[in-house]
N, C-alpha and C positions, 0 to 999 in steps of 0.2 A: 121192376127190379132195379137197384141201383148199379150205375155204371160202374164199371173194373176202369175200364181205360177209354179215354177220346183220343180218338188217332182224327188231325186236322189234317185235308188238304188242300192248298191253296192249287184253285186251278185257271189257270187264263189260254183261252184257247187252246185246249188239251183235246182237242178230237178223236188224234191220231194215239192216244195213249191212255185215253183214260178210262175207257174200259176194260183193257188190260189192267190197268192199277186196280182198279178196284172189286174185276173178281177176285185177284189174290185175296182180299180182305172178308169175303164170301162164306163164313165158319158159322156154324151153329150154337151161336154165343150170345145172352141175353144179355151179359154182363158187358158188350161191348157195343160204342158210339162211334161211328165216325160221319164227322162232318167233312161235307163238300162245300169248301168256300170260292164260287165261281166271281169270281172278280170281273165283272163286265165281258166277260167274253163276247168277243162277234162271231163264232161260228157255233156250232153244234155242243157244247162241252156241259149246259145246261141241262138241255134237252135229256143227253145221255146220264146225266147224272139224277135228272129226274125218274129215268126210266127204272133205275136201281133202287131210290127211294120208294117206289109202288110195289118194287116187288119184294124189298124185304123193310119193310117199316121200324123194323123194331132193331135195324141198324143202320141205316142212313137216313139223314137229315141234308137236303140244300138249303146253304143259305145264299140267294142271290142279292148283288150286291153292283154297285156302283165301282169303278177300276181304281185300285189304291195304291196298287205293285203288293208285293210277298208282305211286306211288314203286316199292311194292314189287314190279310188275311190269319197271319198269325194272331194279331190284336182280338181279329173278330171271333176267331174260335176258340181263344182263351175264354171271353167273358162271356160265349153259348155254352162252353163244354162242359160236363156234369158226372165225367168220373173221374175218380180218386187219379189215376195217373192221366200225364197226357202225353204224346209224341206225334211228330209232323213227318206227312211222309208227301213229299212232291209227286205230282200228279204225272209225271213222266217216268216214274219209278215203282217200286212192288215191291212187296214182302212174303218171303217163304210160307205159303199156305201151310202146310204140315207144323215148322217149327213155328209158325205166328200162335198155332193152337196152344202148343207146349209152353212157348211161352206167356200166353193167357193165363196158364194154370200154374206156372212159374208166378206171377203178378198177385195171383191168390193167396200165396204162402208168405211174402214176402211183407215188409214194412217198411223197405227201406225209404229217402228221399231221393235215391235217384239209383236207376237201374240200369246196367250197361249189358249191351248187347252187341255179337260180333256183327259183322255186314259182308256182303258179296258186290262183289263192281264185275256189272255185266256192260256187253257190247248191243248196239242196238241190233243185233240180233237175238238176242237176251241169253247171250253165252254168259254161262260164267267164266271170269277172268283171274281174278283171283279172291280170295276170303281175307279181310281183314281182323283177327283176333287177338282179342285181350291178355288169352290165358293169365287168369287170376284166379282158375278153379274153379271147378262148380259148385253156385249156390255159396260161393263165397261171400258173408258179408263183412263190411269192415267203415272203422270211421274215417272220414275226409281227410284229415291227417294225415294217415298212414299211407295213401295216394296219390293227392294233387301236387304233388312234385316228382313223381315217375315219369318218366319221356312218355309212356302209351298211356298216360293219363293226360299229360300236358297237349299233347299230338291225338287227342280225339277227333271226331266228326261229328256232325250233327246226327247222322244217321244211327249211330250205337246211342242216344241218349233215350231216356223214357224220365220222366219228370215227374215226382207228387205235385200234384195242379197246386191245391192248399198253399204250398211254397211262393208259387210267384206271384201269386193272387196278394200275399200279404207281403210281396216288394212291391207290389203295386208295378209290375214287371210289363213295361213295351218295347214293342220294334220301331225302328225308323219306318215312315209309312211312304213312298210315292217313289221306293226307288230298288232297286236289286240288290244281291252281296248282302244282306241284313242275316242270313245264316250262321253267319260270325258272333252276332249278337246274340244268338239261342245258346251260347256256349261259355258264354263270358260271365256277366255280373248273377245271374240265375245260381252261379255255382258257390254263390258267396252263403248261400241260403243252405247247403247241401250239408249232414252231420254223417249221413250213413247213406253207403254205396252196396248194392248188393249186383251180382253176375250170373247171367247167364249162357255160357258157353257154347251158344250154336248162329249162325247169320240167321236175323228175321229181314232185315231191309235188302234189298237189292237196288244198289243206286247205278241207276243208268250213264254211261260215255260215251260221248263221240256223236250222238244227235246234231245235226244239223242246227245253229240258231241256238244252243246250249250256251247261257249263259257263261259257263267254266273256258269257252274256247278262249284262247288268247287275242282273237280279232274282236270278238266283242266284247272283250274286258276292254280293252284299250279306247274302245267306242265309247264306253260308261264308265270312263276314268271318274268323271264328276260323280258317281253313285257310290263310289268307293268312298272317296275323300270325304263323303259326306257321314257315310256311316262309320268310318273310322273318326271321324269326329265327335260325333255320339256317342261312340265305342266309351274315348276320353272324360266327355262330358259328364257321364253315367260315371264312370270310374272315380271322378273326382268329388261327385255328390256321395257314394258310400265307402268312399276314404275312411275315416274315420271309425265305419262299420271293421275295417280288415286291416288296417296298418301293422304292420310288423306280424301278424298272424302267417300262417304256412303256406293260404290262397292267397296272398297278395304275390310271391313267386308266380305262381298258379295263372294270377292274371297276367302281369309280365308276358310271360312266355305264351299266352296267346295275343293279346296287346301288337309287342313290339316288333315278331318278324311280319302280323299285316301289314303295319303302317309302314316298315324299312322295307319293304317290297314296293312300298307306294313310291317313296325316292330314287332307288335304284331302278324301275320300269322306265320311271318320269326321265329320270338323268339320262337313260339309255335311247332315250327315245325323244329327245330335246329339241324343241322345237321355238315358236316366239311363244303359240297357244298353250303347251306344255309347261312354258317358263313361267307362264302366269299365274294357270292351275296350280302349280307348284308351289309359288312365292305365297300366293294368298292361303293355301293348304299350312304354309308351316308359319306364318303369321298367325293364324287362325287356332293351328296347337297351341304356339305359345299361350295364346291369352285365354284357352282353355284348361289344360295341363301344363304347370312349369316342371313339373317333375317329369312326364312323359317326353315331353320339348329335349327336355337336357338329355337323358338316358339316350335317345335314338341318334340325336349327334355327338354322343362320346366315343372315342376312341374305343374303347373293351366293345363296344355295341357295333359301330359302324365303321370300320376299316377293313382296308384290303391291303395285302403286303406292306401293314405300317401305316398306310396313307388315311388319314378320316377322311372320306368323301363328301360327307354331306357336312362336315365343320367348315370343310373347304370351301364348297358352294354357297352357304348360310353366309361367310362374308366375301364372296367374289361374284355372287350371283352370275355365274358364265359358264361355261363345261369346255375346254378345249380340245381337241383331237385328242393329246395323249389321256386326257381323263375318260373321254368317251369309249375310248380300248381299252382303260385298264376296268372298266366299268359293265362295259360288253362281257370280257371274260368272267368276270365276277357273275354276272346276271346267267350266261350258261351256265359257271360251276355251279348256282343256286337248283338252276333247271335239272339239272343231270343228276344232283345230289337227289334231288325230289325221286326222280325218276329209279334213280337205283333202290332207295330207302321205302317204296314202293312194291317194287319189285322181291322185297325179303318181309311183305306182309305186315308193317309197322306203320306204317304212314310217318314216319318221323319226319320232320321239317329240318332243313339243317339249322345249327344251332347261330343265334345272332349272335355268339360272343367267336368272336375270330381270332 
């Protein structure tokens, strides 16, 4: 039978999760692939994943593989997977067994390029915490247009997407491969390829918080600042090679506003957190824009983009290369107000970002 859908998971050292992840995926569906892409693992996460593929054949596949980080298991299961849609679900995470079904049979009726779905953010006790949802109706379709400049369209996650494969096969569509954070990139230029958006209004994913060693914590983002700056460079790269594809069009907004608060989150952490090694990261980070994106370059140090009470911070920096006490506190409060705003905008089930234009 021909596949419905390839659900890829990139899994590295997932002992402790990942047979949870993948009974949820446990449906009696011929139409459905999921690959296990075990990235070098040292402990057990092979094994277990092999034990799944014996006992149900006709829906898992491992592919064991040499350590690349997340990109490159994305890469690998794009160019294995073999049905008509595909979506990624991390190996520390799980999706609604019941609504995964429904919406199996939701993916039947549908045609669209790109299908959204609500999500659940559970605690590592796998409470749910809260639902993130679209409301756009059910079974609602519509063209790209009449969305990609909505705040809960701009303010997606990786989690609510499901992809026509077809699509990025013929962008010739990769991640950055050896490094973390490359999540940002399943959201971004993919979307330039998107005509029609169809909805399905119930959580299938459940994305896990608060894990131990979770890359989202803020001591280990700060540890893998270099993974950031690298993929936000990409990010750029990519942007500027299909320029020309989306200029002035509706997604070029679209891109913007996932683009620019990653990157001005990269200055403002960097600023707040200034160091000699920081200063360096930094100088060579926005050297390195420039001679990548001059339009990118420009935008994140203009004034409408980057100020605080008035002040362009990163104009300011760009020709004084130095941060003094008073910029480091007006900089500080700016980076909680960013926090806090997250955290409320959160809290009312929208995931909204607060807006770069101040």
């Amino acid at each position: 039978m021909e596949k419905l859908l390839t659900i890829v998971v990139p899994a590295y050292n997932m002992e402790k999760y990942l047979s949870y992840c993948l009974d949820s995926l446990c449906v009696n569906q011929d139409n459905l692939e999921v690959l296990v892409i075990n990235d070098g693992s040292k402990d057990t996460t092979s094994d277990i994943a092999h034990q799944y593929m014996e006992q149900y054949p006709h829906i898992f596949r491992v592919i064991d593989k040499a350590n690349g980080n997340y990109g490159s298991c994305v890469n690998r299961g794009l160019t294995e997977a073999k049905g008509k849609y595909i979506k990624i679900l991390d190996a520390d995470d799980s999706f609604d067994t019941e609504n995964f079904k429904d919406f199996l049979a939701f993916l039947e009726k549908t045609d669209a390029d790109l299908v959204l779905s609500d999500f659940a953010v559970v605690d590592p006790e796998r409470r749910i915490r809260k639902i993130i949802r679209y409301d756009v109706g059910k079974g609602y379709s519509f063209g790209i247009d009449e969305v990609c400049n909505t705040d809960v369209f701009k303010n997606m996650q990786m989690h609510a997407v499901t992809y026509r494969r077809e699509n990025l096969l013929k962008l010739g569509y990769k991640q950055t491969e050896g490094i973390s954070y490359t999540d940002q990139q399943w959201i971004f230029i993919p979307m330039t390829t998107i005509k029609s958006v169809s909805y399905f209004n119930r959580y299938v994913y459940k994305y896990l918080v608060g894990r131990a060693g979770q890359t989202m914590n803020p001591e280990v983002r700060l540890r893998s600042m270099d993974h950031t700056l690298r993929c936000a460079l990409d990010m750029a790269k990519v942007y500027e090679l299909y320029k020309p594809l989306f200029e002035g069009n509706p997604i070029q907004e679209y891109l913007h506003a996932r683009i620019i608060p990653f990157i001005k989150e990269i200055y403002v952490s960097s600023l707040t957190h200034y160091d000699r090694k920081t200063k360096k990261l930094l100088t060579d980070f926005d050297n390195n824009l420039k001679e990548t994106s001059k339009d990118i370059h420009e935008l994140i140090g203009s004034k409408r983009v980057s100020s605080f009470k008035g002040f362009a911070y990163i104009d300011y920096w760009r020709n004084h290369k130095d941060v003094n006490k008073e910029m480091v506190k007006l900089l500080s409060r700016m980076y909680l107000l960013m926090l806090r705003m997250k955290r409320v905008s959160k809290t009312k089930n929208k995931m909204a970002l607060p807006s770069f234009f101040n």
